[in-house]
C-alpha positions as CSV (number, residue, x, y, z in Angstrom):
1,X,0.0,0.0,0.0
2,X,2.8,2.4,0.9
3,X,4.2,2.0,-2.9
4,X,0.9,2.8,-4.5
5,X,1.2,5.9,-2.1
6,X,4.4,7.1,-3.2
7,X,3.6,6.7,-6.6
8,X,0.6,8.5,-6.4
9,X,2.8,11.0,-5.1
10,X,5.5,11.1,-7.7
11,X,3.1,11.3,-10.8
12,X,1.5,14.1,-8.6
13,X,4.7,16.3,-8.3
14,X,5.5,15.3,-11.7
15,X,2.3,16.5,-13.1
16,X,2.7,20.4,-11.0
17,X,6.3,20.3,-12.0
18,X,4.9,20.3,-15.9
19,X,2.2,22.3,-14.8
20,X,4.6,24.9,-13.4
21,X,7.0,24.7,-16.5
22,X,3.9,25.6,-19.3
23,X,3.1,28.6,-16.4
24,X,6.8,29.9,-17.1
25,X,6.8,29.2,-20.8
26,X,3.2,30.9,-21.5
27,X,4.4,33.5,-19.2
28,X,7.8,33.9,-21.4
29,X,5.9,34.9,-24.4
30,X,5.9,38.1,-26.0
31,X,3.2,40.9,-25.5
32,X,2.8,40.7,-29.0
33,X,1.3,36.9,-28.5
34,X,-1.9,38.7,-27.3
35,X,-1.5,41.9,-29.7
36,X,-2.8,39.3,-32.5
37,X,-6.4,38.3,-31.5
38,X,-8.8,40.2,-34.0
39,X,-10.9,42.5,-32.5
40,X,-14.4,42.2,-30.9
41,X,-16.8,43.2,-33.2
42,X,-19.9,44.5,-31.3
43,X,-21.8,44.4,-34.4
44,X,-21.4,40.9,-34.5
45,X,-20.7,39.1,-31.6
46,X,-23.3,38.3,-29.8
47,X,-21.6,38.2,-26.3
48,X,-21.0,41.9,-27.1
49,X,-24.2,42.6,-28.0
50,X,-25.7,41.3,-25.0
51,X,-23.3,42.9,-22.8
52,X,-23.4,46.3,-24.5
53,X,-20.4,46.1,-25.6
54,X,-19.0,49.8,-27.1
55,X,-15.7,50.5,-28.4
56,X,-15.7,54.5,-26.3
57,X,-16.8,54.4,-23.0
58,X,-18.0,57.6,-23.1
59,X,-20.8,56.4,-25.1
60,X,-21.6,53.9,-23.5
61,X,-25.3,53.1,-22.3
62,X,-26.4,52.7,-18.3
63,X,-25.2,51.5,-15.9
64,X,-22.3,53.0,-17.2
65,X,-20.2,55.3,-14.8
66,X,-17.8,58.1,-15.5
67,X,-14.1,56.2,-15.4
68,X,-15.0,52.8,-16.2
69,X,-13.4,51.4,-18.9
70,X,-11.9,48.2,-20.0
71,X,-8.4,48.9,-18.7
72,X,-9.4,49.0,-15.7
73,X,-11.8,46.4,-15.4
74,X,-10.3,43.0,-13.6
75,X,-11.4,40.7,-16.7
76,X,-8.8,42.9,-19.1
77,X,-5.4,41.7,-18.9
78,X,-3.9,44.4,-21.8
79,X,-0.5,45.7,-20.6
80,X,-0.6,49.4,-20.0
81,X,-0.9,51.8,-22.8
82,X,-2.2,49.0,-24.7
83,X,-4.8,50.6,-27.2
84,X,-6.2,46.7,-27.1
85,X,-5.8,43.8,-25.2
86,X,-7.6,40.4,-24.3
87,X,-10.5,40.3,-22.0
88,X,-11.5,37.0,-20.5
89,X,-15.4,37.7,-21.1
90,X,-14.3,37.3,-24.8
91,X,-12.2,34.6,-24.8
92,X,-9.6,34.9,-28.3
93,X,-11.4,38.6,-28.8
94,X,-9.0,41.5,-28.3
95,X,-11.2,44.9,-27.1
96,X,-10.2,48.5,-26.8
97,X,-8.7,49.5,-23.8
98,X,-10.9,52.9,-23.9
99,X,-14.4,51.0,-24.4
100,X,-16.9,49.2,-21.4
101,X,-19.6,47.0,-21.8
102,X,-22.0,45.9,-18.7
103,X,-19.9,42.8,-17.3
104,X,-17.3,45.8,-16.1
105,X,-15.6,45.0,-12.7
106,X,-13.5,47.6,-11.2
107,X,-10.1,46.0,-10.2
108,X,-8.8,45.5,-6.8
């Protein structure tokens, strides 16, 4: 029983240690990885459509509040001064950095 145990335990470590090597190597990967998802198109997506999505949050519809935006929302992970960058309501969809849509969370 103790042998099942420890290899149970090996394949377990061996499996985080592979786990932990794809973290560094997706981590590794240039910015510019992310700079080529094609953008949301609120006209057609319906995930934007449902959520409002706009390109300027200054036009954006209720509940929209002054200083919400996507770079500053906690599902946008664009690097700073990033005119676009992936969102993970839109999985493989970059948006603007400067537009909202109703699934906006302010960052913590």
């Amino acid at each position: 029983m103790l042998e099942k145990t420890s290899l149970t335990r090996r394949r377990l470590l061996a499996w985080l240690g592979g786990a932990g090597a794809a973290a560094l190597l997706f981590g590794a990967l240039p910015g510019r990885a992310f700079a080529d998802l094609p953008h949301l198109d609120p006209a057609t997506d319906p995930t934007a459509k449902a959520l409002h999505y706009t390109e300027d949050a200054s036009k954006a519809p209720p509940p929209h509040k002054a200083g919400e935006d996507c770079s500053n929302c906690r599902f946008y992970s664009g690097k700073p001064g990033q005119a676009y960058g992936p969102c993970s309501l839109y999985p493989g969809k970059a948006v603007n950095a400067k537009g909202w849509c109703a699934g906006y969370s302010a960052k913590a």
